[in-house]
N, C-alpha and C positions, 0 to 999 in steps of 0.2 A: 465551459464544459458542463454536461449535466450532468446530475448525480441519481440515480434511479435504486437506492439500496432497499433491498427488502428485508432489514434488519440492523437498524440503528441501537447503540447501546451505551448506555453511561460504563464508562473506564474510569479507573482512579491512573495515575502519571507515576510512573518509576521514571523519574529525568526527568528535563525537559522534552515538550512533546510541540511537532510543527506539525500545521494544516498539510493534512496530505502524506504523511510519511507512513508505512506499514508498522503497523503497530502487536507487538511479541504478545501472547496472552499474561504475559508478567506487567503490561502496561508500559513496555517500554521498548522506544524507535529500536526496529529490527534491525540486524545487521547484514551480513551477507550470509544469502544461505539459510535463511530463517523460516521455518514455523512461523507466519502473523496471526491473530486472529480478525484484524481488518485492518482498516485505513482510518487516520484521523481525519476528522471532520472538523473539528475546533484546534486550537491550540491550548497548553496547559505545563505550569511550570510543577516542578517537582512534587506530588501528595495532592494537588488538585484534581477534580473532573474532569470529565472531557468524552464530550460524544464521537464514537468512532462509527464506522459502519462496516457490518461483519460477516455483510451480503451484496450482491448484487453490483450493479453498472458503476462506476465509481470514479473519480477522476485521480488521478496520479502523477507523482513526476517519472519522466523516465532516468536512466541512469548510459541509455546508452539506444541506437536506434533499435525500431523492432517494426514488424509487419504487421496487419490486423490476422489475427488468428494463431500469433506467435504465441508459444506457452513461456510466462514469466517467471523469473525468480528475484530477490533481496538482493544489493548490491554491498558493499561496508558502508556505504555514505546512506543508507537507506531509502534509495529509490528502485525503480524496478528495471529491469535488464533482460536479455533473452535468457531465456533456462538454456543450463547447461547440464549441471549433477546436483543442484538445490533440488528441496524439496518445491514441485509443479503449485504456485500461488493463484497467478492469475493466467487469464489468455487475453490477447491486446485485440480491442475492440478499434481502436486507429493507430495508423501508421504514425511514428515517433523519426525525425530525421537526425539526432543528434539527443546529448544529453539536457537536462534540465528543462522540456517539453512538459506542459500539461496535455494526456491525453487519457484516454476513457477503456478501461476495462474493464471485462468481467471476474471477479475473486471466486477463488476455488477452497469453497470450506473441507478446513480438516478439524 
Protein backbone atom coordinates (compact mmCIF):
# COMPACT_ATOMS: atom_id res chain seq x y z
CA UNK A 1 0.00 0.00 0.00
CA UNK A 2 1.13 3.61 -0.68
CA UNK A 3 1.46 6.12 1.82
CA UNK A 4 0.90 9.70 0.07
CA UNK A 5 0.79 12.06 3.71
CA UNK A 6 1.13 15.56 3.44
CA UNK A 7 2.13 16.02 6.88
CA UNK A 8 4.73 13.70 8.60
CA UNK A 9 5.72 14.57 12.22
CA UNK A 10 8.08 13.45 14.93
CA UNK A 11 5.76 12.11 18.15
CA UNK A 12 7.35 11.14 21.30
CA UNK A 13 5.39 7.19 22.63
CA UNK A 14 2.94 7.28 25.53
CA UNK A 15 3.11 3.06 25.48
CA UNK A 16 4.06 1.07 23.17
CA UNK A 17 3.43 2.35 19.57
CA UNK A 18 2.88 -0.24 16.32
CA UNK A 19 3.37 0.75 12.49
CA UNK A 20 0.13 1.56 11.54
CA UNK A 21 -2.00 2.04 14.56
CA UNK A 22 -4.08 5.62 15.04
CA UNK A 23 -2.35 7.41 17.12
CA UNK A 24 -4.23 9.83 20.32
CA UNK A 25 -2.38 13.56 20.26
CA UNK A 26 -1.15 12.20 23.92
CA UNK A 27 1.15 9.90 21.67
CA UNK A 28 -0.54 7.09 22.48
CA UNK A 29 -2.45 4.02 20.33
CA UNK A 30 -6.15 5.26 20.20
CA UNK A 31 -8.77 3.47 21.54
CA UNK A 32 -12.26 3.11 20.43
CA UNK A 33 -13.87 6.16 19.70
CA UNK A 34 -10.88 8.49 19.66
CA UNK A 35 -9.72 11.84 18.68
CA UNK A 36 -6.05 10.68 16.64
CA UNK A 37 -3.94 13.02 15.58
CA UNK A 38 -2.57 10.58 12.78
CA UNK A 39 -1.32 7.18 11.99
CA UNK A 40 2.02 5.71 13.06
CA UNK A 41 4.49 5.36 10.47
CA UNK A 42 7.46 3.69 12.59
CA UNK A 43 7.19 1.83 15.56
CA UNK A 44 8.21 3.03 19.15
CA UNK A 45 8.41 1.63 22.69
CA UNK A 46 7.42 3.67 25.68
CA UNK A 47 9.29 7.74 25.65
CA UNK A 48 10.75 7.08 22.32
CA UNK A 49 10.27 8.91 18.77
CA UNK A 50 8.35 7.97 16.24
CA UNK A 51 7.15 9.39 12.89
CA UNK A 52 3.50 9.46 12.48
CA UNK A 53 1.59 11.05 9.53
CA UNK A 54 -1.00 13.59 10.40
CA UNK A 55 -2.38 14.08 6.78
CA UNK A 56 -3.30 12.64 3.93
CA UNK A 57 -3.54 9.02 1.95
CA UNK A 58 -2.23 6.63 4.54
CA UNK A 59 -2.28 2.97 4.88
CA UNK A 60 -4.15 1.35 7.90
CA UNK A 61 -5.26 -1.80 9.50
CA UNK A 62 -8.91 -2.34 9.40
CA UNK A 63 -10.80 -3.61 12.42
CA UNK A 64 -13.73 -4.82 10.55
CA UNK A 65 -15.03 -4.65 6.64
CA UNK A 66 -15.77 -1.12 5.04
CA UNK A 67 -16.50 0.17 1.46
CA UNK A 68 -14.31 2.96 -0.25
CA UNK A 69 -15.88 6.24 0.67
CA UNK A 70 -17.11 4.76 4.16
CA UNK A 71 -16.56 7.38 6.91
CA UNK A 72 -14.22 5.68 9.78
CA UNK A 73 -13.70 5.57 13.28
CA UNK A 74 -11.12 3.89 16.33
CA UNK A 75 -11.96 0.48 17.30
CA UNK A 76 -10.57 -0.71 21.39
CA UNK A 77 -7.85 -2.81 19.52
CA UNK A 78 -6.98 0.38 17.50
CA UNK A 79 -7.69 -0.09 14.15
CA UNK A 80 -10.23 1.34 11.98
CA UNK A 81 -14.09 0.33 11.56
CA UNK A 82 -17.05 1.90 9.88
CA UNK A 83 -18.30 5.10 11.86
CA UNK A 84 -21.01 4.66 13.79
CA UNK A 85 -21.22 7.64 16.91
CA UNK A 86 -17.10 8.13 17.16
CA UNK A 87 -15.80 11.19 16.37
CA UNK A 88 -15.69 10.99 11.84
CA UNK A 89 -11.33 10.04 11.40
CA UNK A 90 -10.89 9.00 8.23
CA UNK A 91 -13.01 7.87 4.84
CA UNK A 92 -11.79 4.55 3.21
CA UNK A 93 -10.19 5.00 0.13
CA UNK A 94 -10.40 0.72 -0.43
CA UNK A 95 -12.73 -1.65 0.07
CA UNK A 96 -11.63 -3.85 3.48
CA UNK A 97 -13.35 -7.46 3.30
CA UNK A 98 -12.72 -8.52 6.88
CA UNK A 99 -10.56 -7.53 9.98
CA UNK A 100 -6.79 -7.03 10.10
CA UNK A 101 -6.54 -5.75 6.12
CA UNK A 102 -3.97 -3.30 5.24
CA UNK A 103 -5.92 -0.80 3.23
CA UNK A 104 -5.53 3.15 2.13
CA UNK A 105 -7.39 6.09 3.55
CA UNK A 106 -7.84 9.46 3.63
CA UNK A 107 -7.51 11.15 7.53
CA UNK A 108 -9.78 13.80 8.51
CA UNK A 109 -7.88 16.48 10.71
CA UNK A 110 -9.39 17.82 13.87
Amino acid sequence: MTTNSTLPVTAKASGAVTTLAPITYAGAVAGAKAVIRGVARTPAADGEHFLLDADGEVTVISGAAFNPGDGLETDASGRFVPHTDGPLVARALDAATAANEHRRVRLISH
